[in-house]
C-alpha positions in Angstrom: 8.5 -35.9 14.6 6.9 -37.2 11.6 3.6 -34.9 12.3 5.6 -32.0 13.1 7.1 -32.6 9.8 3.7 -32.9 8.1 2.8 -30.3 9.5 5.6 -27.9 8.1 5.3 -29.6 4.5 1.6 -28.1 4.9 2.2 -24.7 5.4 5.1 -24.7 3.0 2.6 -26.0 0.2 -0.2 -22.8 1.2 3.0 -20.4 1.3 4.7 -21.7 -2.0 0.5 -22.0 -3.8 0.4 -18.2 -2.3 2.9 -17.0 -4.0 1.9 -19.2 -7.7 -1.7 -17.9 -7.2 -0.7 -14.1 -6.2 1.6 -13.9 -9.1 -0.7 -15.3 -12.0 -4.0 -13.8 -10.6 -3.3 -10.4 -8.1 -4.0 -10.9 -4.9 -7.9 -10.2 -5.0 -8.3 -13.4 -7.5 -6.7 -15.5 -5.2 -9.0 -16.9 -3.1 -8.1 -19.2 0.2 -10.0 -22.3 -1.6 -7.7 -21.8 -4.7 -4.9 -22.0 -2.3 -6.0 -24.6 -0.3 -6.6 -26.9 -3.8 -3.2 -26.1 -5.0 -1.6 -26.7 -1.8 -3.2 -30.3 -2.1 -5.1 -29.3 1.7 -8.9 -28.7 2.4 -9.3 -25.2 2.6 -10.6 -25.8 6.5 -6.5 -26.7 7.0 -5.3 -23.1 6.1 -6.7 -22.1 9.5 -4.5 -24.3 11.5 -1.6 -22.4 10.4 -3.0 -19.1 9.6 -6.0 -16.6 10.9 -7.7 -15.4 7.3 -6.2 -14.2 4.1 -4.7 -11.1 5.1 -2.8 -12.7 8.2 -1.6 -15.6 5.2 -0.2 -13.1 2.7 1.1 -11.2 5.4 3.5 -14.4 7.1 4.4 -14.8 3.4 5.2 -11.9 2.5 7.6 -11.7 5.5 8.7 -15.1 5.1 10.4 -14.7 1.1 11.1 -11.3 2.5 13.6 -13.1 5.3 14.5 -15.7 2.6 15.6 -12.6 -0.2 17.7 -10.5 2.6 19.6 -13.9 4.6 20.4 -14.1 0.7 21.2 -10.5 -0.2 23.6 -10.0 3.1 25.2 -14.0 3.3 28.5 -12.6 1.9 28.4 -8.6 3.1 30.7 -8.0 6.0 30.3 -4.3 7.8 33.9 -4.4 7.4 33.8 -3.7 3.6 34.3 -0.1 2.3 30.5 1.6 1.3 31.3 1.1 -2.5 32.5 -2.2 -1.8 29.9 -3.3 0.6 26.9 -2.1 -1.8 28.4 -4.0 -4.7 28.3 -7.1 -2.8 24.7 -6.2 -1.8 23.4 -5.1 -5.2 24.6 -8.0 -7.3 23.4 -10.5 -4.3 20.0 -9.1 -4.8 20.2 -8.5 -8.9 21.6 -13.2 -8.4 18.2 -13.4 -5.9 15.8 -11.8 -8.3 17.0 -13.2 -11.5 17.1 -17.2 -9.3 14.1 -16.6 -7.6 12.0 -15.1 -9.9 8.8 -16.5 -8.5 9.9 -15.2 -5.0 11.2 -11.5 -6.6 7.7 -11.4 -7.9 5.9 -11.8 -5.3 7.7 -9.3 -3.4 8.0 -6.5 -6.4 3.7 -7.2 -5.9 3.4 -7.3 -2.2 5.6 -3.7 -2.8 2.9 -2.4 -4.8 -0.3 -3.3 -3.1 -1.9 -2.2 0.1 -2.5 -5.9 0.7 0.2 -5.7 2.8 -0.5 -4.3 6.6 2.1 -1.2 8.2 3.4 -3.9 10.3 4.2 -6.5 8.2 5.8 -3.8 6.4 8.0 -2.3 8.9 9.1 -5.8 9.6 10.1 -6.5 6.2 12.1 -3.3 6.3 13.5 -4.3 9.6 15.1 -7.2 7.3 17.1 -4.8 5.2 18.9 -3.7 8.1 22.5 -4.2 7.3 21.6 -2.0 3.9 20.2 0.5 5.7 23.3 1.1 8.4 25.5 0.9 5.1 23.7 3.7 3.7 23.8 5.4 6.5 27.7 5.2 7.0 27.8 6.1 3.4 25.8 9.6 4.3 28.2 9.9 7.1 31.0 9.6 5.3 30.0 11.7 2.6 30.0 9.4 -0.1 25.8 8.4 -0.3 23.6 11.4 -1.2 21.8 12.5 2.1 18.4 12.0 0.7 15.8 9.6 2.1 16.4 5.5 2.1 13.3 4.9 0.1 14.5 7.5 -2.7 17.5 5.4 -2.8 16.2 2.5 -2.9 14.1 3.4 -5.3 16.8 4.5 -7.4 19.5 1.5 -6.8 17.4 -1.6 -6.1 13.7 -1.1 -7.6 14.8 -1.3 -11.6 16.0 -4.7 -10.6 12.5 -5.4 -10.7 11.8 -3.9 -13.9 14.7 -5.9 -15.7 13.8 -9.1 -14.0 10.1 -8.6 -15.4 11.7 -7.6 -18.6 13.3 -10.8 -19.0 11.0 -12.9 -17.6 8.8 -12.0 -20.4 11.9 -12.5 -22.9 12.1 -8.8 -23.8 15.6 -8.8 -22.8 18.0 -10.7 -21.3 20.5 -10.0 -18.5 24.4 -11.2 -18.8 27.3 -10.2 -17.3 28.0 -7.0 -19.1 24.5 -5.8 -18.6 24.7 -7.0 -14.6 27.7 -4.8 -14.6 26.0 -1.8 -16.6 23.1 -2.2 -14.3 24.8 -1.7 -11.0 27.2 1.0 -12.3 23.8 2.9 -13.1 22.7 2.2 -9.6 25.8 3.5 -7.5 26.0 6.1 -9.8 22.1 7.0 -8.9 22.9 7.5 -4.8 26.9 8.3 -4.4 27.9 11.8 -4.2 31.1 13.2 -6.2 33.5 11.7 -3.6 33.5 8.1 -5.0 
């Protein structure tokens, strides 16, 4: 028990020195031996738990992506009205991303980046499920536009990462108010004129 628990301290230390490296240096000036010295390993270790780079940001990225929706959805029932439901969503995420910054970094890069493979991708977006079916009730019911679910993530969810980089560099900082403002802006951004 004590090896297996070794063992899962190990990879949490390359995940966790990952995400450090990837968000002070880019992905492409983070090379495994960097990771493998932060992580307190020999680099020879990473392949125990991983095949190469790409196959180590990959698990990571799905990994904080699993960690930032179990957060996003721990309080959403299906049984909440659209508005209601999205509120509870939205602020969940805005809490994750201003908490775990480190984390929301990571994932506003792996976002950006073709770092990240198709299928590592379409298994993160398989983690946003429960947003997705909302949206789509919304549509159903007529009260979210009927336009794509990247436009409206785009519009609702993607200027949390904007605001959280904004204050992370102390150019502004979020309270309650501006929470509020923020996620009036965002339902306002994807529901039609019946809410």
């Amino acid at each position: 028990m004590a090896k297996l628990q070794k063992s899962i301290e190990k990879r949490n230390a390359l995940i966790k020195a990952t995400i450090e490296l990837v968000n002070n240096n880019g992905f492409h000036a983070t090379p495994m031996s960097k990771i493998a010295k932060m992580a307190n390993v020999s680099p020879a270790t990473i392949y125990l738990y991983f095949d190469n780079k790409q196959d180590l940001v990959n698990k990571t990225y799905i990994q904080v992506k699993s960690e930032y929706t179990k957060y996003a959805f721990a309080t959403y029932s299906e049984t909440m009205s659209v508005k209601e439901g999205f509120e509870v969503i939205w602020k969940r995420i805005a809490d994750f991303k201003l908490q775990e910054c480190e984390n929301a970094m990571f994932l506003a890069q792996c976002d950006n980046t073709p770092m990240i493979d198709e299928p590592s991708r379409q298994e993160g977006i398989k983690h946003l499920q429960p947003l997705l079916d909302l949206w789509t009730r919304g549509k159903k019911e007529g009260i979210i536009k009927p336009i794509s679910d990247y436009l409206l993530y785009a519009y609702a969810i993607n200027p949390l990462s904007f605001l959280m980089m904004a204050q992370k560099r102390g150019a502004f900082k979020l309270d309650k108010t501006h929470i509020e403002e923020a996620f009036q802006s965002a339902w306002s951004s994807i529901k039609t004129g019946k809410q």
